[in-house]
PyMOL Python script that loads the backbone (N, CA, C, O; Angstrom):
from pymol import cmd

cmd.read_pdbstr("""\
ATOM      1  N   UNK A   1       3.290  -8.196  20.509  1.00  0.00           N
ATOM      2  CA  UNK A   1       3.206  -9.611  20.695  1.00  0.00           C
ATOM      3  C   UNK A   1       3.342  -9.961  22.179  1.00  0.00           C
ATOM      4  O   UNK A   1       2.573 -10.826  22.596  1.00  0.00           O
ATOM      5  N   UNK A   2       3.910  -9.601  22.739  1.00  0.00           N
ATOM      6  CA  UNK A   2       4.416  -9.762  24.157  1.00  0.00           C
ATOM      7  C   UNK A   2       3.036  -9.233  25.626  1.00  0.00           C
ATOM      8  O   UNK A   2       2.748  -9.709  26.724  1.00  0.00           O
ATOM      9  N   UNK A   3       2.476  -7.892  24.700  1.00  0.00           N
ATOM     10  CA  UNK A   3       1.090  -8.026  24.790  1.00  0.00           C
ATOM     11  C   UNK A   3      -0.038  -8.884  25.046  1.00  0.00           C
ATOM     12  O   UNK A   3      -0.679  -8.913  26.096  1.00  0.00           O
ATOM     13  N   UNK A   4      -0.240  -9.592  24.003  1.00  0.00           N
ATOM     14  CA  UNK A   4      -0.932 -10.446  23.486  1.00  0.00           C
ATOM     15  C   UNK A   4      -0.410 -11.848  24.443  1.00  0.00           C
ATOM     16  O   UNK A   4      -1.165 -12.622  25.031  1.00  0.00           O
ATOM     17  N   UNK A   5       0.945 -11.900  24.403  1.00  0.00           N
ATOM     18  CA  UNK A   5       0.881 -13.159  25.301  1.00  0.00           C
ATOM     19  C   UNK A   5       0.851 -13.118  27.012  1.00  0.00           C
ATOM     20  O   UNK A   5       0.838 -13.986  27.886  1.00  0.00           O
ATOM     21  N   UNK A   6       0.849 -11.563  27.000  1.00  0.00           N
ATOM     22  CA  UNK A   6       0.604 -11.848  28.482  1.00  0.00           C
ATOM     23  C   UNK A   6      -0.803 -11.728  28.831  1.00  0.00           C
ATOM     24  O   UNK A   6      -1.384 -12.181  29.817  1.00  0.00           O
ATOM     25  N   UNK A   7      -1.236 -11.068  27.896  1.00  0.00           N
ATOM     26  CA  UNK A   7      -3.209 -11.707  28.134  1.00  0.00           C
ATOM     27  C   UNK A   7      -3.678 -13.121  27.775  1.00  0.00           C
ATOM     28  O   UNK A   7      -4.772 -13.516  28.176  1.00  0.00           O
ATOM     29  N   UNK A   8      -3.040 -13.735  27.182  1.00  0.00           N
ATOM     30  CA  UNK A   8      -3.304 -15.449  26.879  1.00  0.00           C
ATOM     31  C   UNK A   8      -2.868 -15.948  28.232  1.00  0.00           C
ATOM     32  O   UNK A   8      -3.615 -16.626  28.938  1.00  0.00           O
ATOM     33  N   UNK A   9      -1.534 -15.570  28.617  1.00  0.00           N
ATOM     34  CA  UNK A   9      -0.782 -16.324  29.532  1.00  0.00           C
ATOM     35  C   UNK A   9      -2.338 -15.659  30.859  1.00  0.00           C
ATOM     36  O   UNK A   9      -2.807 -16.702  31.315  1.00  0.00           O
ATOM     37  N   UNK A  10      -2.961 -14.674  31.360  1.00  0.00           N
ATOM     38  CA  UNK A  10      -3.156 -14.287  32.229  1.00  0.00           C
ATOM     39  C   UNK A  10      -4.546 -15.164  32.355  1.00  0.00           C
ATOM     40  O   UNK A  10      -4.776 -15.949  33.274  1.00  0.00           O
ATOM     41  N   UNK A  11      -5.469 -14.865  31.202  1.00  0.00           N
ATOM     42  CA  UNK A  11      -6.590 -15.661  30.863  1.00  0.00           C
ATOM     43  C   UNK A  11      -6.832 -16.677  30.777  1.00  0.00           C
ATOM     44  O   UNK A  11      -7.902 -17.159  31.149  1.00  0.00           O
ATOM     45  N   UNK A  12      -5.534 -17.547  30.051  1.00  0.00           N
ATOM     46  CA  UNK A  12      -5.982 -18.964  30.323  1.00  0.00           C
ATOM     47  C   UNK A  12      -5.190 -19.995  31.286  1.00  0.00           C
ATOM     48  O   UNK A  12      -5.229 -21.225  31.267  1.00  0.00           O
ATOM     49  N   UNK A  13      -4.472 -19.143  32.120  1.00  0.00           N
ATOM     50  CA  UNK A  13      -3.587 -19.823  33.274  1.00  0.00           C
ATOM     51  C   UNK A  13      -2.056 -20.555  32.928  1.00  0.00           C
ATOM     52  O   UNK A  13      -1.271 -21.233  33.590  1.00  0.00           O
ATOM     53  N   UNK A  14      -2.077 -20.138  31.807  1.00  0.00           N
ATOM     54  CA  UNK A  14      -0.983 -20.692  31.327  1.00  0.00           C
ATOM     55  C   UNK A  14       0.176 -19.650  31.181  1.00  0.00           C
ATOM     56  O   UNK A  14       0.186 -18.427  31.035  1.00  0.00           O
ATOM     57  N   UNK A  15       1.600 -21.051  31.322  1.00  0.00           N
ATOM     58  CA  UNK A  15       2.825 -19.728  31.312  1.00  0.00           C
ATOM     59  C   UNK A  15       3.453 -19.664  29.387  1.00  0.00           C
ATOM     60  O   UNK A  15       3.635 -20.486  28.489  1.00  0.00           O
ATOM     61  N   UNK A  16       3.567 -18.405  29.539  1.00  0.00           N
ATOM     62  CA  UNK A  16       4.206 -18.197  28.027  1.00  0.00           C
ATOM     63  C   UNK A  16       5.310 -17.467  27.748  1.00  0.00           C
ATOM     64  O   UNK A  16       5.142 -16.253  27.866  1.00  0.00           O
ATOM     65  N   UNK A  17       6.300 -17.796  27.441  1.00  0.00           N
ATOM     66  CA  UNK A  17       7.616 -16.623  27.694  1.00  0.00           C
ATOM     67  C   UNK A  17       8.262 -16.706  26.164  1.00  0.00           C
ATOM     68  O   UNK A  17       8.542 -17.610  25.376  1.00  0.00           O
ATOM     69  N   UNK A  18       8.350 -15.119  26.187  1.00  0.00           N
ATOM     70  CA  UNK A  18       8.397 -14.826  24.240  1.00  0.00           C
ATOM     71  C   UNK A  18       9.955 -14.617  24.727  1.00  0.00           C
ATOM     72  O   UNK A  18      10.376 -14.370  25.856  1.00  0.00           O
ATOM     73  N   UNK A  19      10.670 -14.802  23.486  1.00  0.00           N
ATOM     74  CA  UNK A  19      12.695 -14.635  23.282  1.00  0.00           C
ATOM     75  C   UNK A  19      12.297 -13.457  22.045  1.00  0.00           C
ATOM     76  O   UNK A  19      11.735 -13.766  20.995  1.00  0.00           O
ATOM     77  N   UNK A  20      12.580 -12.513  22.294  1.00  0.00           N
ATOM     78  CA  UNK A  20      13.073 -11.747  21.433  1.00  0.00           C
ATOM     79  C   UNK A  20      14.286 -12.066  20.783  1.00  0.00           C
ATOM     80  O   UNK A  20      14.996 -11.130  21.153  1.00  0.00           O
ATOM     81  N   UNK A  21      15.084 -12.873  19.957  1.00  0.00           N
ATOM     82  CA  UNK A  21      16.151 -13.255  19.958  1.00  0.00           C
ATOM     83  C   UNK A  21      16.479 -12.281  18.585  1.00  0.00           C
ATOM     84  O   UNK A  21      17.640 -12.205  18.181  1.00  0.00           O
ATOM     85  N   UNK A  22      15.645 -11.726  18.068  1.00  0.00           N
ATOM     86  CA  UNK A  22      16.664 -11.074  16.636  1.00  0.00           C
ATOM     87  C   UNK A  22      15.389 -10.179  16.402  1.00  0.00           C
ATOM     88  O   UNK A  22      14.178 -10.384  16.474  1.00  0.00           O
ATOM     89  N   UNK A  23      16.208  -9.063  16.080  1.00  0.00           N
ATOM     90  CA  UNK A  23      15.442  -7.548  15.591  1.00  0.00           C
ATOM     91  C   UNK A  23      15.908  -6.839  14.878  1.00  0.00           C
ATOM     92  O   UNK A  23      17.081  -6.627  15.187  1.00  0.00           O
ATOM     93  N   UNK A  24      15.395  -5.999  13.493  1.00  0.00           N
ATOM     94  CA  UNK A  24      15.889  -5.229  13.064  1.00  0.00           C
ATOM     95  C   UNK A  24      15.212  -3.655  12.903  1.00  0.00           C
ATOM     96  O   UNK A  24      14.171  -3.531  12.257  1.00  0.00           O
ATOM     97  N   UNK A  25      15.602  -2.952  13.275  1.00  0.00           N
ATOM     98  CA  UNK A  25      14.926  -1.415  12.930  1.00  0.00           C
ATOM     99  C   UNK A  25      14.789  -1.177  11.775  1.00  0.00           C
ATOM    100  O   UNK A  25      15.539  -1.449  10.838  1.00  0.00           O
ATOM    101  N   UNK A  26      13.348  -0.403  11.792  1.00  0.00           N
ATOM    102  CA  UNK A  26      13.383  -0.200   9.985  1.00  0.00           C
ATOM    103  C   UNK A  26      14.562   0.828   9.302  1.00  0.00           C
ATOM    104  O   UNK A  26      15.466   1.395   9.916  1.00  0.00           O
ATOM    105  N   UNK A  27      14.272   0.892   7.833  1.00  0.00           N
ATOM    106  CA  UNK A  27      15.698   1.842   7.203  1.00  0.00           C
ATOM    107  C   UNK A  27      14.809   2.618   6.779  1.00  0.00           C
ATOM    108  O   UNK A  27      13.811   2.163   6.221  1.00  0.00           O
ATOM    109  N   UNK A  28      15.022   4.138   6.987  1.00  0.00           N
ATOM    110  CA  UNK A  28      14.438   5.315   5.940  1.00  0.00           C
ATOM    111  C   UNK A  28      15.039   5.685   5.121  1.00  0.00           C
ATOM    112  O   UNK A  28      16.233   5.949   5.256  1.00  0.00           O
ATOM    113  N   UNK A  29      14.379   5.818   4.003  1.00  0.00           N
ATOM    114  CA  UNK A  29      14.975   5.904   2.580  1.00  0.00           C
ATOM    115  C   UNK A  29      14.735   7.556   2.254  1.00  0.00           C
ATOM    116  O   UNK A  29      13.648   8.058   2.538  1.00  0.00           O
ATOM    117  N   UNK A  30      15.713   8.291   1.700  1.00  0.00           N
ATOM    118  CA  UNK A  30      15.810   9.176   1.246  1.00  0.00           C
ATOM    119  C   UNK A  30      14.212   9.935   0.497  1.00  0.00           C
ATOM    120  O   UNK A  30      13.581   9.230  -0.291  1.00  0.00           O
ATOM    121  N   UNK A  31      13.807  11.049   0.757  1.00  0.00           N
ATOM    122  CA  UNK A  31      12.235  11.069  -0.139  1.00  0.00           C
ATOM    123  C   UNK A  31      12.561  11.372  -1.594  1.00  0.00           C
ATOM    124  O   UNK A  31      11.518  11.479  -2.239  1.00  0.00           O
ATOM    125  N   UNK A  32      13.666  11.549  -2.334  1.00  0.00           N
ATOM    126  CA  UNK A  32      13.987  11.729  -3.188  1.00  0.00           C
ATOM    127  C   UNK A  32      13.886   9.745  -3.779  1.00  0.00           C
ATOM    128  O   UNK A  32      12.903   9.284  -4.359  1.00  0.00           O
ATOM    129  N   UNK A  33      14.647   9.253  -3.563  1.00  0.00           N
ATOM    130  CA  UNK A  33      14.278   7.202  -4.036  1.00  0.00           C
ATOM    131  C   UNK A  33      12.998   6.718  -3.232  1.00  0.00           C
ATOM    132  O   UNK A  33      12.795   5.508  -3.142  1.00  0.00           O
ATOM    133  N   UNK A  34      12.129   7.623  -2.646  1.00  0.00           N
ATOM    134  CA  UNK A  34      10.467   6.972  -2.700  1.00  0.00           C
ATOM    135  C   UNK A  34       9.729   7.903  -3.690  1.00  0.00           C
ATOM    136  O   UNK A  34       8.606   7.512  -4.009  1.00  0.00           O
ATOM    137  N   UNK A  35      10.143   9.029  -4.217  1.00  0.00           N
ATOM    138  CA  UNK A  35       9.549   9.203  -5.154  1.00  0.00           C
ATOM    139  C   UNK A  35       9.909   8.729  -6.362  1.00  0.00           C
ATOM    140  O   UNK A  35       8.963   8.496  -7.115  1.00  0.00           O
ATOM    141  N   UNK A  36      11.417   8.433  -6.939  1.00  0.00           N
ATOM    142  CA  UNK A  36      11.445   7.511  -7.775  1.00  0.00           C
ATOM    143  C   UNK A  36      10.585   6.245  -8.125  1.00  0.00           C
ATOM    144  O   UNK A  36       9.987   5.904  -9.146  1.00  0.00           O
ATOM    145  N   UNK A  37      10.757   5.661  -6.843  1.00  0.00           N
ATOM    146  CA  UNK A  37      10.289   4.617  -6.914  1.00  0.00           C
ATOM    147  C   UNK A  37       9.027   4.077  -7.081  1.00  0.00           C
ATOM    148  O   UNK A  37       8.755   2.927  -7.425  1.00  0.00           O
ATOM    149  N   UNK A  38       8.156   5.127  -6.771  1.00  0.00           N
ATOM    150  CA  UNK A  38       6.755   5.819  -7.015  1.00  0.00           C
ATOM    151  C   UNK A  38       6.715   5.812  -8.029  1.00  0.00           C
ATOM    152  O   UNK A  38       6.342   4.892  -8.756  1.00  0.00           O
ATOM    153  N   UNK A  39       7.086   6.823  -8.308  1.00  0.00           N
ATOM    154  CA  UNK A  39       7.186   6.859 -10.100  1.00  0.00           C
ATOM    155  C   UNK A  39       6.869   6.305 -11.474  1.00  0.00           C
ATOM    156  O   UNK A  39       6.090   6.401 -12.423  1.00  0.00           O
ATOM    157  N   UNK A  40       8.633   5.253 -10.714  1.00  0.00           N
ATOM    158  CA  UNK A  40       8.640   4.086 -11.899  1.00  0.00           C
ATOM    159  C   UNK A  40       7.407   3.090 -11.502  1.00  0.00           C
ATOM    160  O   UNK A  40       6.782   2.731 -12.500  1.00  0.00           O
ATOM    161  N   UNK A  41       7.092   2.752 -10.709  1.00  0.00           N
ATOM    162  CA  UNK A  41       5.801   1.913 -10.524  1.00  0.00           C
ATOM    163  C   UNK A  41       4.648   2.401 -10.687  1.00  0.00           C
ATOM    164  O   UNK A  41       3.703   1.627 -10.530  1.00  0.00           O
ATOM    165  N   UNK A  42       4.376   3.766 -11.033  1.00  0.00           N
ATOM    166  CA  UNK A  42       2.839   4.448 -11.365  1.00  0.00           C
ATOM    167  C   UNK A  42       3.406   4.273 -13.199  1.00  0.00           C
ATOM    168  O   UNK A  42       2.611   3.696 -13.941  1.00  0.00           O
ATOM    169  N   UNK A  43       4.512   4.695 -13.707  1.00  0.00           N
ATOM    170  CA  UNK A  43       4.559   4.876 -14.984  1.00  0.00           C
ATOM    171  C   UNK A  43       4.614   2.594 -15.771  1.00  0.00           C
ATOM    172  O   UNK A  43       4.795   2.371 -16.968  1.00  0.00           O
ATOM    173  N   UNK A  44       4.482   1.817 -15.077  1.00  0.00           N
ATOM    174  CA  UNK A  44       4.285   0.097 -15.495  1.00  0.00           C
ATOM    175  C   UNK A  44       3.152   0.168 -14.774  1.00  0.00           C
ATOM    176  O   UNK A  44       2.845  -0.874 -14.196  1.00  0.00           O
ATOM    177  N   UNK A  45       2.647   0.825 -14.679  1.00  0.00           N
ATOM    178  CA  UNK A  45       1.091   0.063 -14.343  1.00  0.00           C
ATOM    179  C   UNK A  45       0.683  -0.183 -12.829  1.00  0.00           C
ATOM    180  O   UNK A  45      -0.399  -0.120 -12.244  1.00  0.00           O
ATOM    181  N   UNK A  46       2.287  -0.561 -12.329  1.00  0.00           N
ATOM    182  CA  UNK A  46       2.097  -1.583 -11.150  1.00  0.00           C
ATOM    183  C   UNK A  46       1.506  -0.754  -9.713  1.00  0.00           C
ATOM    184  O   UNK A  46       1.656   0.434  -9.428  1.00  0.00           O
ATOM    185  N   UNK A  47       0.716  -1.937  -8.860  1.00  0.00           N
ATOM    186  CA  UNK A  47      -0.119  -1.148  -7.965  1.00  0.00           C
ATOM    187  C   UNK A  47       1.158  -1.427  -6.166  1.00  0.00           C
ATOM    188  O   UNK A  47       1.463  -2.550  -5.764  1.00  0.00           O
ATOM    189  N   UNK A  48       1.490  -0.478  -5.672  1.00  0.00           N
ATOM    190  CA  UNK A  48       2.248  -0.111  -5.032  1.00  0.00           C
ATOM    191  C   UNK A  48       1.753   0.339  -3.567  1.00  0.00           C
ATOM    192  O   UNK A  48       0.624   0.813  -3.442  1.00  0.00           O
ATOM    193  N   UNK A  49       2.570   0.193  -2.509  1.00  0.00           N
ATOM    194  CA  UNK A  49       2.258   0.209  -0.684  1.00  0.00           C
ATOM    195  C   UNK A  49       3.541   0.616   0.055  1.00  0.00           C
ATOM    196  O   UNK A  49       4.593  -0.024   0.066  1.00  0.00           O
ATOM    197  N   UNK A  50       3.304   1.715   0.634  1.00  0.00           N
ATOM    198  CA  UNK A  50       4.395   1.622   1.481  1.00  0.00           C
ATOM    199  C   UNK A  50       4.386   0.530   2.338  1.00  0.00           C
ATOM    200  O   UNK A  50       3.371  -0.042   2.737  1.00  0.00           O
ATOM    201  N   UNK A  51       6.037   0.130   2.733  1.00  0.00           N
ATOM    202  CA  UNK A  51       6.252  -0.829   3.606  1.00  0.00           C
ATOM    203  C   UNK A  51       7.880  -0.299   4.667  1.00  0.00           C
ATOM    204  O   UNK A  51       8.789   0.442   4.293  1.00  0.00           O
ATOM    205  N   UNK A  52       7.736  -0.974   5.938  1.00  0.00           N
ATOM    206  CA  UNK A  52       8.832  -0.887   6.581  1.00  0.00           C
ATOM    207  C   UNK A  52       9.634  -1.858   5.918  1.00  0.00           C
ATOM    208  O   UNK A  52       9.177  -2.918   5.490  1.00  0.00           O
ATOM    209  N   UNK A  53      11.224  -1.393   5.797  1.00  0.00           N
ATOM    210  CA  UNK A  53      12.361  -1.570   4.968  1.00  0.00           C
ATOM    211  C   UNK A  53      13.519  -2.828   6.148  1.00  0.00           C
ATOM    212  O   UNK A  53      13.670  -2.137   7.156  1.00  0.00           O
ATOM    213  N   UNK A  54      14.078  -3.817   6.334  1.00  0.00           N
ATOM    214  CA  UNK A  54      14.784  -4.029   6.847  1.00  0.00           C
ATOM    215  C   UNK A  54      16.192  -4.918   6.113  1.00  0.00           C
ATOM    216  O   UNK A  54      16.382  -4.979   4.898  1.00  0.00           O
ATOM    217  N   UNK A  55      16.891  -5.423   6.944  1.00  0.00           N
ATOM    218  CA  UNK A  55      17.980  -6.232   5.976  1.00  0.00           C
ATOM    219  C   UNK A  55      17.245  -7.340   5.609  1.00  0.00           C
ATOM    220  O   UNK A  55      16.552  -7.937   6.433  1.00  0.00           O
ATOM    221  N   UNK A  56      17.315  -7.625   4.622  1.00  0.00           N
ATOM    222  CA  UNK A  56      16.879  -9.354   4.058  1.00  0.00           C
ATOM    223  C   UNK A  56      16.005  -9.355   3.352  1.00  0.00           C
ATOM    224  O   UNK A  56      15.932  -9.947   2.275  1.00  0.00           O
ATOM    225  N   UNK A  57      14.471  -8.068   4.334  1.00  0.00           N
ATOM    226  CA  UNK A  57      13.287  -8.244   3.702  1.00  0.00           C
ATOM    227  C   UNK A  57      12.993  -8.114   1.991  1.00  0.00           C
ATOM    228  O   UNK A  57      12.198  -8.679   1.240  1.00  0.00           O
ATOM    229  N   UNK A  58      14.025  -7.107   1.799  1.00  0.00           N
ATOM    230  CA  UNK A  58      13.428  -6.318   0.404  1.00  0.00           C
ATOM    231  C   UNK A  58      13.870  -7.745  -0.598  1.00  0.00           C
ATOM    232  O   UNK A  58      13.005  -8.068  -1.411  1.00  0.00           O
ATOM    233  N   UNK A  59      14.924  -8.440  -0.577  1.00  0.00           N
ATOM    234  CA  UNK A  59      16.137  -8.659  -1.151  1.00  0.00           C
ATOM    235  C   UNK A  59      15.005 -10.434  -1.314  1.00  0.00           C
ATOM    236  O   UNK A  59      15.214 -11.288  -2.175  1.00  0.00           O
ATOM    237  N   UNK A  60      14.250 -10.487  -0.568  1.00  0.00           N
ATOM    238  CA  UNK A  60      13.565 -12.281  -0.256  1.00  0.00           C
ATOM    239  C   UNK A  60      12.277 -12.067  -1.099  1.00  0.00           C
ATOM    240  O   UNK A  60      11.645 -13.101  -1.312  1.00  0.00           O
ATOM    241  N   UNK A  61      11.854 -11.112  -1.533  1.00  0.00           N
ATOM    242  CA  UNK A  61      10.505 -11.284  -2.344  1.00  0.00           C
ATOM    243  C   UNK A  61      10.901  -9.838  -3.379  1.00  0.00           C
ATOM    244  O   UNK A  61      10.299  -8.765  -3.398  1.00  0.00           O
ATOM    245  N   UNK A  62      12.148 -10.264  -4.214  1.00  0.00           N
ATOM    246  CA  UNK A  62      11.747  -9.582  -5.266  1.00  0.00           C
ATOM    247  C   UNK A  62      11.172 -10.253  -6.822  1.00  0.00           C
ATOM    248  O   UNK A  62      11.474 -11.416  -7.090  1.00  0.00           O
ATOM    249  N   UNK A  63      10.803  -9.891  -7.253  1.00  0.00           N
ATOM    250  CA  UNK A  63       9.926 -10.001  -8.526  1.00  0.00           C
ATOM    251  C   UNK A  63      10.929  -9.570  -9.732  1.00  0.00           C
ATOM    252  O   UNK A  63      11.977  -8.964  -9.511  1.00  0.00           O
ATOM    253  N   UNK A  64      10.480  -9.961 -11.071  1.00  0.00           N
ATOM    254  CA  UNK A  64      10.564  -9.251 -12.050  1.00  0.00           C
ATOM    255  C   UNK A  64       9.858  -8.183 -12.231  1.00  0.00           C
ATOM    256  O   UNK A  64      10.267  -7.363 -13.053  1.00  0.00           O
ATOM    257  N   UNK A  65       8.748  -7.962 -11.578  1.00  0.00           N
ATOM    258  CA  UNK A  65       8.361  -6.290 -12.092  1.00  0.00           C
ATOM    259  C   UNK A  65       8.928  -5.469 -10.810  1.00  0.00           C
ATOM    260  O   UNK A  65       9.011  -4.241 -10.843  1.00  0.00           O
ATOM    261  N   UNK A  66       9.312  -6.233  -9.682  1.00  0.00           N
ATOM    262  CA  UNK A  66       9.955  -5.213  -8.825  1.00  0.00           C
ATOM    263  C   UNK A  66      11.257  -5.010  -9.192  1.00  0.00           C
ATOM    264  O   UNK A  66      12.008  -4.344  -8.479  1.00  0.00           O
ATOM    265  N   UNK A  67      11.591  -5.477 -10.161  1.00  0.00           N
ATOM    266  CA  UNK A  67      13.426  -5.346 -10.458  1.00  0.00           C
ATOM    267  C   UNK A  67      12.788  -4.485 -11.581  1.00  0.00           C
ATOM    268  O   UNK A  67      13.686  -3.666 -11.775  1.00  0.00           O
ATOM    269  N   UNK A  68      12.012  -4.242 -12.244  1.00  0.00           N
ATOM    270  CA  UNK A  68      11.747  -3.131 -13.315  1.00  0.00           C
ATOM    271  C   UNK A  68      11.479  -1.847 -12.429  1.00  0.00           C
ATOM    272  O   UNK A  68      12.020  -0.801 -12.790  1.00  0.00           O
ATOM    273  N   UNK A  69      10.690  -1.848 -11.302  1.00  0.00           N
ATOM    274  CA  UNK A  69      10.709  -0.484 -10.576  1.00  0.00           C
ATOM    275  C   UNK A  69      11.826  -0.162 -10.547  1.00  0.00           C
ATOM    276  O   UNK A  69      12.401   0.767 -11.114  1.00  0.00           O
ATOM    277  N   UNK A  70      12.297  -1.171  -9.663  1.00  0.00           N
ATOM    278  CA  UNK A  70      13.714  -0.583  -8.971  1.00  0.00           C
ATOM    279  C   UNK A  70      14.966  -0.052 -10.135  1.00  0.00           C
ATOM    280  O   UNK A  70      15.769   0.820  -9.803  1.00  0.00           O
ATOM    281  N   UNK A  71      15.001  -0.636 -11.379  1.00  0.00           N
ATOM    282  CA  UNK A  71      15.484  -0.179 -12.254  1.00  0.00           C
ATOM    283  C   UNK A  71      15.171   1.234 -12.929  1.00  0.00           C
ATOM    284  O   UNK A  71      16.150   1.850 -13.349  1.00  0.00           O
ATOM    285  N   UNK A  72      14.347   1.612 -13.026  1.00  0.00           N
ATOM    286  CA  UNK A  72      13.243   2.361 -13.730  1.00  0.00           C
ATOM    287  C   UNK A  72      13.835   3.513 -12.725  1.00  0.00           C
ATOM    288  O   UNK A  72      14.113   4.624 -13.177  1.00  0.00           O
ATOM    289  N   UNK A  73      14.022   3.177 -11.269  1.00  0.00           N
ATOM    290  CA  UNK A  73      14.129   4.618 -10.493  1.00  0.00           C
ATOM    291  C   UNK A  73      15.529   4.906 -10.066  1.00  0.00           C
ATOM    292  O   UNK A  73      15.860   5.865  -9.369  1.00  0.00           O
ATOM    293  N   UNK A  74      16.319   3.990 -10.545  1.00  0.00           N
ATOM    294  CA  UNK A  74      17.627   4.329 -10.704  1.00  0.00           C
ATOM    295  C   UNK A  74      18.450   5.172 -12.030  1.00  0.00           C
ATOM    296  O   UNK A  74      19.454   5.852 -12.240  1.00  0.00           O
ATOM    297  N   UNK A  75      17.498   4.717 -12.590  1.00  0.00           N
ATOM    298  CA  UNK A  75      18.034   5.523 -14.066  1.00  0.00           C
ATOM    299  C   UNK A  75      17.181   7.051 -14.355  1.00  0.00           C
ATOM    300  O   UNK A  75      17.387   7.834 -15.282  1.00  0.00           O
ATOM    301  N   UNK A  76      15.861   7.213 -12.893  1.00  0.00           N
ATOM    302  CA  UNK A  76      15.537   8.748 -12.468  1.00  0.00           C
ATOM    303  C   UNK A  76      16.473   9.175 -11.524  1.00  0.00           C
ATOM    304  O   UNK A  76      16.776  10.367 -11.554  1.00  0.00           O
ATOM    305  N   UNK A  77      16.827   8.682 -10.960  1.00  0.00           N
ATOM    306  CA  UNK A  77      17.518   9.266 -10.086  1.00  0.00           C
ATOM    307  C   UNK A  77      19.022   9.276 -10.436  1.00  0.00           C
ATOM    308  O   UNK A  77      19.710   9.926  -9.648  1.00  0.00           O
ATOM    309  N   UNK A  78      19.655   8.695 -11.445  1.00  0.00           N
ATOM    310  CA  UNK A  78      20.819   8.745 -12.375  1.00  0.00           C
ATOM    311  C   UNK A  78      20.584  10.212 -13.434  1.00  0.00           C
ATOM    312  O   UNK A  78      21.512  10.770 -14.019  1.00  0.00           O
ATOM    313  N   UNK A  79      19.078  10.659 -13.499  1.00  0.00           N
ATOM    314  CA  UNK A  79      19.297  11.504 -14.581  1.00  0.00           C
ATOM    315  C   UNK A  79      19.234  10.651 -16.143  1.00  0.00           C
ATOM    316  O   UNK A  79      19.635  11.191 -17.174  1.00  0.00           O
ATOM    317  N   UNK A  80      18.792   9.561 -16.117  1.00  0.00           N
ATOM    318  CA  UNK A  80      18.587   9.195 -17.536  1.00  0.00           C
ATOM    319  C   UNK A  80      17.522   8.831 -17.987  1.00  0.00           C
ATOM    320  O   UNK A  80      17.504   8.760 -19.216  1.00  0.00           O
ATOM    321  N   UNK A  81      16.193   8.449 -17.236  1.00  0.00           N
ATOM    322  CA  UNK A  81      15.005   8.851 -17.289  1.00  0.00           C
ATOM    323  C   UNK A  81      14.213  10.282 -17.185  1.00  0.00           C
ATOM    324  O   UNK A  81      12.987  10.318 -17.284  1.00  0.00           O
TER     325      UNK A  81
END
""", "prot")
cmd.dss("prot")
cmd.show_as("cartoon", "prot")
cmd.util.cbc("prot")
cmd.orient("prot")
C-alpha cells in the first residue's frame, strides 16, 4: 500500500502519508488442524481456501457451516471422528 501511494503521491503531485497504526502477523497453524480442517470441510460438501489467520479475523465471519468444520475437526483431532 505504501507503494501504491507513493506512485499516486509522485504522479499526481499530491502529498499522501499512510499511518500504519495497527498490525497483526499472521498465526501458523499446526499441519496436523489444517488437515483436519480440510477434512471436515471436504467430508460437508463445503468448498474451502487457504487464508492468512490473525486475531479477530477468524472469530468476525464465522458461519454455521464454519462452526460445523471447525467442530467436525476437533472431534478428528480429539480421536472421536
Amino acid at each position: 500500500m505504501a507503494e501504491l501511494a507513493h506512485r499516486v503521491q509522485r504522479d499526481a503531485h499530491i502529498r499522501i502519508d499512510v499511518d500504519r497504526f495497527w498490525t497483526s502477523e499472521p498465526t501458523r497453524f499446526a499441519p496436523s488442524v489444517i488437515a483436519a480442517v480440510e477434512a471436515a470441510a471436504e467430508e460437508l460438501e463445503i468448498l474451502r481456501m487457504h487464508m492468512w489467520s490473525g486475531p479477530g479475523h477468524d472469530a468476525k465471519y464465522m458461519a454455521e457451516a464454519g462452526a460445523n468444520v471447525l467442530l467436525r475437526a476437533v472431534l478428528r483431532l480429539a480421536g472421536a471422528a
